[in-house]
C-alpha positions as CSV (number, residue, x, y, z in Angstrom):
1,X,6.9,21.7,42.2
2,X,9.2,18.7,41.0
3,X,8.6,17.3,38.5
4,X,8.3,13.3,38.9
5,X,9.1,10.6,36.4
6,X,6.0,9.0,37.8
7,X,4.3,12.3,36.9
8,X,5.0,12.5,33.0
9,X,4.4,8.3,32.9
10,X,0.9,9.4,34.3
11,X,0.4,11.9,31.9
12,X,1.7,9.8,29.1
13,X,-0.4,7.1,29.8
14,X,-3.8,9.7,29.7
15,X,-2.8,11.3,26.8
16,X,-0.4,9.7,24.8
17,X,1.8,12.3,24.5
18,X,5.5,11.7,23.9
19,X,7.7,12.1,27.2
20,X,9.4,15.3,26.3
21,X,6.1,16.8,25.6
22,X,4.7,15.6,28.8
23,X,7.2,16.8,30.9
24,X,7.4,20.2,29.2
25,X,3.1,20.4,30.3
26,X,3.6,19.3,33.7
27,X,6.8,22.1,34.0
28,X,4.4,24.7,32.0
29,X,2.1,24.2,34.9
30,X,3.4,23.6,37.6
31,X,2.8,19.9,37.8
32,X,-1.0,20.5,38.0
33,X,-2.1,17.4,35.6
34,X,-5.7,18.6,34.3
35,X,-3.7,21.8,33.6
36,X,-1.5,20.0,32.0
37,X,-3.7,17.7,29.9
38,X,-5.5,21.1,28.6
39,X,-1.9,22.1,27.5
40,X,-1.2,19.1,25.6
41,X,-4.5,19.1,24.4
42,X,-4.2,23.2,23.1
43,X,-0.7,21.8,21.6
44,X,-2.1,19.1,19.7
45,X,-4.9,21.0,18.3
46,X,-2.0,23.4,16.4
47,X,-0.6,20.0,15.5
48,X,-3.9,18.8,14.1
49,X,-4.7,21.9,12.0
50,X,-1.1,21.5,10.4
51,X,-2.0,18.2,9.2
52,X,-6.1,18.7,8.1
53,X,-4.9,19.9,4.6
54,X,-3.5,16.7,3.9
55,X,-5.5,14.2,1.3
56,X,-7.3,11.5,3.9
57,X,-7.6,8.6,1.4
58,X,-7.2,5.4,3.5
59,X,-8.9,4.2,6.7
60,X,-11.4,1.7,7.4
61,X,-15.3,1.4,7.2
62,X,-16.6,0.3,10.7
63,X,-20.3,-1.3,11.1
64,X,-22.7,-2.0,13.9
65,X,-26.0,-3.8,14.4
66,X,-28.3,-3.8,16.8
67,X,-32.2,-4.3,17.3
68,X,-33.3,-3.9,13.3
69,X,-30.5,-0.7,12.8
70,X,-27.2,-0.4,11.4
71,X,-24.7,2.2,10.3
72,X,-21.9,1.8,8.5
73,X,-19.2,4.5,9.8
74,X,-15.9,5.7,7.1
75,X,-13.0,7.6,8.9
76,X,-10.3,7.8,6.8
77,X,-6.4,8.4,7.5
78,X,-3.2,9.7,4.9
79,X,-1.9,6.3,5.4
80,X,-2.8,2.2,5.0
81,X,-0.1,1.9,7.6
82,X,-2.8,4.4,10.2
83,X,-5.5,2.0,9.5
84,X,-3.7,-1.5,10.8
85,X,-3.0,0.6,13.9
86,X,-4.8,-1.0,17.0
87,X,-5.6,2.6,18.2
88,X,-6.8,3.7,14.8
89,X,-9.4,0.7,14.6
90,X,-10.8,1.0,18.4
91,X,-11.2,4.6,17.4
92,X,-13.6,3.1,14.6
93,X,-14.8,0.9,16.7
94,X,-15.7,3.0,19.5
95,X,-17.2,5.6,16.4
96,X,-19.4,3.3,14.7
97,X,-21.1,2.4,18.1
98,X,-21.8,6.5,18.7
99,X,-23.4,6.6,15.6
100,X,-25.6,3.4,16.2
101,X,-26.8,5.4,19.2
102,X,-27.4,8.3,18.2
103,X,-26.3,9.3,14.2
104,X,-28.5,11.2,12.5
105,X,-25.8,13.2,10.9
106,X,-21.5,13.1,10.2
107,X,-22.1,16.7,12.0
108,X,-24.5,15.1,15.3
109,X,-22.1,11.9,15.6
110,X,-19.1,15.1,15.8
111,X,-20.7,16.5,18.6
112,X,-21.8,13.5,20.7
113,X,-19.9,12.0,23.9
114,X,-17.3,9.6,23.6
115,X,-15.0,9.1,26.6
116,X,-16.0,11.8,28.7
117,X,-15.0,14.6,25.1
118,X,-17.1,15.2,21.7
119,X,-16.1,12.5,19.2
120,X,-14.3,15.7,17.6
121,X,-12.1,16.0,20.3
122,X,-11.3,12.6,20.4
123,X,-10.4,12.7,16.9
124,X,-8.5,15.7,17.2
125,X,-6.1,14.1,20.2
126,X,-6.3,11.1,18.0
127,X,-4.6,13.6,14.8
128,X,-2.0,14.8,17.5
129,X,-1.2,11.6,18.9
130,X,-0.9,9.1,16.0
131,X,0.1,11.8,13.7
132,X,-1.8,11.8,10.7
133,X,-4.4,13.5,9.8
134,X,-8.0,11.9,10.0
135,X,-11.5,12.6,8.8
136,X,-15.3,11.4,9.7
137,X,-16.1,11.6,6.0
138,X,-19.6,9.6,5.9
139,X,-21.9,7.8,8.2
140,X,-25.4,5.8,6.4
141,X,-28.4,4.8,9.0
142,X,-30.0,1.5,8.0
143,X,-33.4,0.2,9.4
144,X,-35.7,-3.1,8.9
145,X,-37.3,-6.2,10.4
146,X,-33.6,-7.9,10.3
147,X,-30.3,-6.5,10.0
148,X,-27.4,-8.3,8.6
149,X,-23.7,-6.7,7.7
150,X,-20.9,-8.0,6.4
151,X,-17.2,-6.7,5.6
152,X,-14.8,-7.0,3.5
153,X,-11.0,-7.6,3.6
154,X,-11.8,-7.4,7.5
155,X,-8.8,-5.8,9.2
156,X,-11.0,-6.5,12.7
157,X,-14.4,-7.4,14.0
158,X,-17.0,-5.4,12.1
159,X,-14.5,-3.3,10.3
160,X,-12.5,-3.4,6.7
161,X,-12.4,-2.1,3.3
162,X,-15.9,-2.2,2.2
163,X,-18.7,-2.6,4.7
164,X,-22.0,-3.9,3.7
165,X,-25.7,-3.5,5.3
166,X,-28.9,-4.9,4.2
167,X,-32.2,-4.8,5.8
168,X,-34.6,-7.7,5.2
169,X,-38.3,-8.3,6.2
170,X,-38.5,-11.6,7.7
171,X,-36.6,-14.0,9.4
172,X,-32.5,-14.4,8.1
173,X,-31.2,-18.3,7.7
174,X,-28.3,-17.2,5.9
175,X,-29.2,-15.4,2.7
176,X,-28.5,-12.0,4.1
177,X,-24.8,-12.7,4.9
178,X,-24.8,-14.1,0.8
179,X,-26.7,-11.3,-0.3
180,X,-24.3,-9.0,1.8
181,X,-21.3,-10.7,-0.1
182,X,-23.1,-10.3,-3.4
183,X,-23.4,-6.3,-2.9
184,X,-19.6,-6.1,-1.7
185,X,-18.7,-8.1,-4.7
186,X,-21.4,-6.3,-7.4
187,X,-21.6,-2.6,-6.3
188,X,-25.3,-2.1,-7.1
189,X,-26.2,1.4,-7.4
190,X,-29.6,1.3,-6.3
191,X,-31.9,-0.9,-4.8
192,X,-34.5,-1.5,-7.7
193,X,-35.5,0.8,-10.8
194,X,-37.6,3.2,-8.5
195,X,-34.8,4.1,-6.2
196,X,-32.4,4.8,-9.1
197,X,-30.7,8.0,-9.4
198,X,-32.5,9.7,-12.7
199,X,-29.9,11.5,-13.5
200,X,-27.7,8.1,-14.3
201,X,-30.6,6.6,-16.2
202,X,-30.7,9.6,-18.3
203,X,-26.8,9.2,-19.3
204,X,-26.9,6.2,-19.8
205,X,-29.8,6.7,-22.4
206,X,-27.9,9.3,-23.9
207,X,-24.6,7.0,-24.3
208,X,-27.0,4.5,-25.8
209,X,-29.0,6.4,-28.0
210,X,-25.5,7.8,-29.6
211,X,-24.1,4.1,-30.4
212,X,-27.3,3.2,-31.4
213,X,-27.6,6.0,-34.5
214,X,-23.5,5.2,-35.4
215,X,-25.3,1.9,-36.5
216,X,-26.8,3.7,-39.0
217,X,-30.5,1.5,-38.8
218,X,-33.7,3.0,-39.2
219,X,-35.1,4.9,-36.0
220,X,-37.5,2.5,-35.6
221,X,-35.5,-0.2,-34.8
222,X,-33.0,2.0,-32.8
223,X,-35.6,2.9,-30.4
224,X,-36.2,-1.0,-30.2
225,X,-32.3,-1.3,-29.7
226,X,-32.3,1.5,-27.0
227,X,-35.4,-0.1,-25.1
228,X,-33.4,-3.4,-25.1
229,X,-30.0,-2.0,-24.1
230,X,-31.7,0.0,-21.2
231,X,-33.4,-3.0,-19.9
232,X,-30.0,-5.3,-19.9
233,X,-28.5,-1.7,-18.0
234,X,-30.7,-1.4,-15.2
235,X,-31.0,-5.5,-14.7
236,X,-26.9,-4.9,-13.9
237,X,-27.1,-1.8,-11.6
238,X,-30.5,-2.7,-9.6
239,X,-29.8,-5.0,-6.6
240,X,-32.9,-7.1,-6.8
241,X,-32.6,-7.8,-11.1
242,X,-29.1,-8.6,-10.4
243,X,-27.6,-12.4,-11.3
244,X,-27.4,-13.8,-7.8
245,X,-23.6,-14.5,-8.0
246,X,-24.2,-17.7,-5.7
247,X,-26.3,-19.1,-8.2
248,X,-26.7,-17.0,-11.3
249,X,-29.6,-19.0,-12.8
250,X,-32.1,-16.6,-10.4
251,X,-31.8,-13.3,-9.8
252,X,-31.6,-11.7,-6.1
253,X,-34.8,-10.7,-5.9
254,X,-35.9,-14.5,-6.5
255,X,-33.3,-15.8,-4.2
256,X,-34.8,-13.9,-1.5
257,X,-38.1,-15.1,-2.0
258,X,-37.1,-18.8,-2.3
259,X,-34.9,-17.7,1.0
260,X,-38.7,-16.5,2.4
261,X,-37.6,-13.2,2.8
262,X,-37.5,-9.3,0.8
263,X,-35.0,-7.1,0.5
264,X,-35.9,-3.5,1.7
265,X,-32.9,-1.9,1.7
266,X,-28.8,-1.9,1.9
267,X,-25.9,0.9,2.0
268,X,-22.4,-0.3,0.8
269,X,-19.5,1.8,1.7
270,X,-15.9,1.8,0.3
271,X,-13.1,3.1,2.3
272,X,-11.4,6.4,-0.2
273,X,-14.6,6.0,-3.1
274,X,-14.8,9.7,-4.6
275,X,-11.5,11.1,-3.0
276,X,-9.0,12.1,-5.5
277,X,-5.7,10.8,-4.6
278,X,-2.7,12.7,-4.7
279,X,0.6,10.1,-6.5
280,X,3.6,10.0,-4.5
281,X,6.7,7.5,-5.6
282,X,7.7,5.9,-2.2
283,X,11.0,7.8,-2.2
284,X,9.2,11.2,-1.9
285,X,6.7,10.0,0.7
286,X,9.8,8.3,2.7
287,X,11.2,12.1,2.6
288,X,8.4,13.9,3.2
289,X,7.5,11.7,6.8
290,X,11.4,11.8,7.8
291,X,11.1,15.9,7.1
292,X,8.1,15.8,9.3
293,X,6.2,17.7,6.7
């Protein structure tokens, strides 16, 4: 069979395939397009494996609400440059609403439908297309009375840098979106003393308990220095004993109240926290992408 130039645009256009590649499928198979979409499809998954070893540090954080849930979604790329892409962020996008619908898991969002594939497909076209390689690194399930998100450095609607959740009981009038901005801007690590990691309260006693017996004093008043120190520690790293930055007189906790509402939850994700980044000079990484590497 021919093969058309209206046949590789078609082709192009439902796979994003460069033209050279599309007109090779089409010629591989005899201009049979679904044939030839599979073929593009088996190419790009050798394309994506080449590229999964590679350090996915940047990205974006993508959130959706609806109906008392939200879930904050990070997919991350190699490159900051990935992440402005319009592609790249409907990706997100389209992500984050999968996982509203039906995330239980990084692994059950994977295997759910998006676009007529598995959202692991998708991404895998999506590695062979753009280029770069791309991970679903976490997802967080949020659920209360009232939902409110926020994000930060937005690069689009309901996606950026750090994306914030936090479920309230009772009715929000505008202290969620402050107390959203207060957790993108303060990092808590837990929501009150009861939900905090016991492993970090231990170190921190540990770290205390060390300055405290370089002072010298008398171990009765170090254990009144360590109770004092621990209290100050966990005022700064629970959500609700926090200073409200908005008015720093009250704490959160109290600002919800006067707000008639109660914090009951909140996830706060950071687009790369935890990945170890490998240092390039921009020379090198200029090489590398001309070398195709």
């Amino acid at each position: 069979m021919a093969i058309t130039a209206a046949m590789v645009k078609e082709l192009r256009d439902m796979t994003g395939a460069g033209m050279m590649d599309a007109k090779k499928a089409l010629t591989e198979v005899d201009g049979d397009m679904e044939a030839a979409v599979d073929w593009l499809r088996t190419k790009g998954l050798a394309k994506a494996a080449k590229k999964s070893g590679r350090v996915a540090a940047e990205g974006l954080v993508g959130v959706a609400v609806t109906n008392g849930k939200g879930v904050a979604i990070e997919l991350n790329s190699e490159t900051d440059f990935v992440a402005k892409n319009t592609d790249f962020q409907k990706l997100v996008s389209d992500i984050a609403e999968v996982a509203l619908e039906v995330g239980e898991s990084v692994e059950v969002v994977k295997a759910a439908a998006l676009n007529g594939k598995t959202v692991e497909d998708v991404l895998t076209d999506a590695i062979a297309r753009i280029g770069e390689n791309m991970t679903l690194r976490r997802m967080h399930l949020l659920e209360g009375d009232t939902l409110v998100h926020y994000v930060h450095n937005a690069a689009a609607e309901g996606m950026g840098k750090i994306g914030v959740l936090v479920a309230l009981n009772g009715a929000d009038n505008g202290i969620g979106k402050q107390i959203a901005m207060h957790i993108a801007a303060t990092n808590p690590a837990s929501l009150n003393e009861g939900d905090l990691d016991p492993a970090i309260v231990e170190k921190e006693r540990n770290v205390q308990i060390e300055i405290a017996r370089e002072s010298g004093k008398p171990e009765a008043v170090i254990e009144k220095m360590i109770e004092g120190r621990m209290k100050k520690f966990l005022e700064e790293v629970t959500l609700v004993n926090q200073k409200f930055v908005i008015n720093p007189d009250i704490t959160v906790a109290q600002a919800a109240k006067e707000a008639g509402v109660e914090v009951t939850g909140f996830v706060r994700m950071e687009v790369g926290e935890g990945i170890e980044k490998k240092e390039e000079d921009f020379a090198a990484e200029v090489a590398k992408t001309v070398a195709g590497n």
